[in-house]
N, C-alpha and C positions, 0 to 999 in steps of 0.2 A: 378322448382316445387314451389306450392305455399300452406303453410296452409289453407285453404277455410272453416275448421270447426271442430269439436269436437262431441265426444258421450260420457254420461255418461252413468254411469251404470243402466242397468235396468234389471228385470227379464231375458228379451229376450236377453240380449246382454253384454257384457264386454264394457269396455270405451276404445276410439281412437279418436288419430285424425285425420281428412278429410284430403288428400292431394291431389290438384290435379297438372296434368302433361301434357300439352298438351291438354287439356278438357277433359280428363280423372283423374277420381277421382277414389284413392283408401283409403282404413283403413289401419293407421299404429295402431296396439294393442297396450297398455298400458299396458301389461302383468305385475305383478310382476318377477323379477330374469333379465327381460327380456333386452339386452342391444340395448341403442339406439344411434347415433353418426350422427345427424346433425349440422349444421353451419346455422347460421341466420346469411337473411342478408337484403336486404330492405325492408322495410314494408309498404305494399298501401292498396288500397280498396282491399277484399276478392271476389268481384263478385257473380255472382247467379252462383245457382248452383240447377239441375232439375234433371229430369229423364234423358234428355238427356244427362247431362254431365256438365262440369263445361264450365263458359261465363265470361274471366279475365275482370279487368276494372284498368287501371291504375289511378284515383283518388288518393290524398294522403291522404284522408279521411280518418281513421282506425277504427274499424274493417271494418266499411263500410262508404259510402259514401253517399249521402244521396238519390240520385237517386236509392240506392241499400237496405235503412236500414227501415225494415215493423217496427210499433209501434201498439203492443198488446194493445187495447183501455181497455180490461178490466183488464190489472195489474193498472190502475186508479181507475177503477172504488168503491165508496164507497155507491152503493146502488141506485143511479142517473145513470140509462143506458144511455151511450154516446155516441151508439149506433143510427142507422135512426131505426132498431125495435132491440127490446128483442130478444134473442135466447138461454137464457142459462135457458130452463126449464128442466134440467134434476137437480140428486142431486147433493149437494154438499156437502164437508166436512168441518166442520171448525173445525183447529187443532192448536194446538201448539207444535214446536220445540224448542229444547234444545241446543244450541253449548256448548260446555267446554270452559270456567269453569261454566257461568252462565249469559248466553244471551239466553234470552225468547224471541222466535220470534210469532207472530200471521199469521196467513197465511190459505187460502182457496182452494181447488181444485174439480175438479169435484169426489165424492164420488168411482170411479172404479178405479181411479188411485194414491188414496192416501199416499200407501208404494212408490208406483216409483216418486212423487212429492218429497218426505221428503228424500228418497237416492238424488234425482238429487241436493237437497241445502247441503249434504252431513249434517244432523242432524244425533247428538250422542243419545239423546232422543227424544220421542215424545209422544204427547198423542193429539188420535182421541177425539174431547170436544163433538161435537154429528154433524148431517145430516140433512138438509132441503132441499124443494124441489125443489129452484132454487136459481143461483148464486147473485140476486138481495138481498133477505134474507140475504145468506151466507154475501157478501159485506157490508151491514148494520150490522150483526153482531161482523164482523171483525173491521169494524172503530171504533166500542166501546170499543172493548179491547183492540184497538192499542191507544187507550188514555194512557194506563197503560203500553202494553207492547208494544214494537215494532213490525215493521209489514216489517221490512228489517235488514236482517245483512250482513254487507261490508266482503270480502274477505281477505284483511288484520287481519280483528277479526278470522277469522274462522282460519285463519293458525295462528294467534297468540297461539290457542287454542287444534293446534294438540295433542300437548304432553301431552293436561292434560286432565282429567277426572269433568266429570260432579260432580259438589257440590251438593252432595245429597240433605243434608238439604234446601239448595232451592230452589231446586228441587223440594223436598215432599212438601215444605212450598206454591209453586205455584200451584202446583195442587191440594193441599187441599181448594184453593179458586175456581176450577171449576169442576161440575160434567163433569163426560167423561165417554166414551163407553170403550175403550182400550188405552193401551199403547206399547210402541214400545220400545226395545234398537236394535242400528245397527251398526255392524262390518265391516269394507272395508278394514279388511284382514291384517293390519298389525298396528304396533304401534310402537309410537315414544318415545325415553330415553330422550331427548330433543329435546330443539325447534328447527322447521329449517328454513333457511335464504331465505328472499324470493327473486326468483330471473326472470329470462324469460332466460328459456335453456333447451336444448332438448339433450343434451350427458351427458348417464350415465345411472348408472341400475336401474330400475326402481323398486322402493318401493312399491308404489300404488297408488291409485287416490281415493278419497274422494269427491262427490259430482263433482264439478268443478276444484279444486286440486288436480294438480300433483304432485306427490313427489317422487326424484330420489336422490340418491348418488353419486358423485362423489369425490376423491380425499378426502376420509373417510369424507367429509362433506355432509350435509342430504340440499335440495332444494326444496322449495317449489313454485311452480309454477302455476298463474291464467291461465287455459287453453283458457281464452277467450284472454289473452295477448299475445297468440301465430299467432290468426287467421289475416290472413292477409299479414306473414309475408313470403318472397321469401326465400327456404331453398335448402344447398347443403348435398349430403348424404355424409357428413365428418366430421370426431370429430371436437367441437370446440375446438379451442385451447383459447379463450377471459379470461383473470383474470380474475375469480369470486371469491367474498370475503368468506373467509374462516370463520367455527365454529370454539367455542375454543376446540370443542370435535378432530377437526381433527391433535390438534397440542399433 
């Protein structure tokens, strides 16, 4: 069995990840309570994966390899279509995200899928800043506030950041510099007393998933895990047994 992929959460669905088995792919859920006990073990290229079914590729390439790995030309894009034509005349949003304690990200999506954009980066805050009516705008808009603020936040930050709570006051201080339509707070169901240790492992109870992070229990210690560090990797349905470095909460 091979990880080949991940779901985060969105309206329609709870978050899993892809596994497939023979070129069949199934969902293993990410439930909270829920106990999981795989073993990693080698990690190659993920391969395509269709309607039909999953297509392995043994590259040591990871996630993918490059025969295997599409590049979205407009997470580049800053208002220059890099595109042979235009095609993003529908709306878009331009918003800003909040992580805890106090990273301001700048970021664009098409205006119907704005809430499921800001859960899938796993934002504690957000505020819609307003709508135009296509993504060349939106991108021009966005390069100028990413002068000030960011327009990426790494995953290490974002699990740095579980356990704590957005800083109000800079919070309120940053969106008093832009008019905006609404704002957002979002829950993923469970919370942290401290921080947890990041790690790549799949045995143990599952906490909850945040955006792209995993977070499970094991051996009263809390783990925090990039779900994209998982894909690719060859798994057995058996606890691991591998030393993982312990909290000082678990002694």
């Amino acid at each position: 069995m091979q990880v080949v992929g991940y779901e985060t959460e969105r309206d329609d669905r709870r978050p899993a990840l892809r596994v497939a088995d023979t070129g069949r792919v199934t969902r293993e859920p990410l439930e909270a309570g829920r106990n999981l006990a795989y073993s990693l073990g080698k990690r190659h290229c993920a391969g395509v994966t269709d309607e039909t079914g999953h297509r392995a590729c043994d590259e040591g390439d990871t996630p993918y390899c490059d025969a295997h790995t599409s590049t979205w030309v407009c997470a580049r894009c800053t208002g220059t279509c890099l595109k042979d034509e235009m095609d993003c005349y529908d709306d878009h949003a331009i918003y800003l995200a909040a992580f805890a304690p106090a990273t301001f990200k700048v970021g664009v999506t098409r205006a119907w899928r704005l809430r499921t954009r800001l859960r899938e980066q796993g934002a504690d805050r957000a505020a819609h800043l307003r709508t135009v009516s296509n993504g060349r705008i939106a991108r021009e808009i966005e390069a100028r506030i990413a002068r000030e603020y960011t327009d990426r936040v790494r995953v290490p930050d974002k699990i740095a950041g579980l356990h704590r709570s957005v800083d109000e006051s800079a919070w309120s201080d940053t969106l008093a510099a832009f008019d905006h339509e609404e704002t957002f707070d979002f829950d993923y169901g469970f919370e942290l007393k401290s921080g947890a240790v990041p790690e790549t492992v799949v045995t143990g109870e599952v906490v909850g998933v945040q955006g792209r992070v995993f977070v499970l229990e094991r051996g009263g210690t809390t783990y925090a895990v990039d779900l994209r560090d998982l894909v690719g990797y060859e798994v057995r349905a058996e606890a691991s047994d591998r030393e993982l470095q312990s909290s000082l909460g678990a002694f």
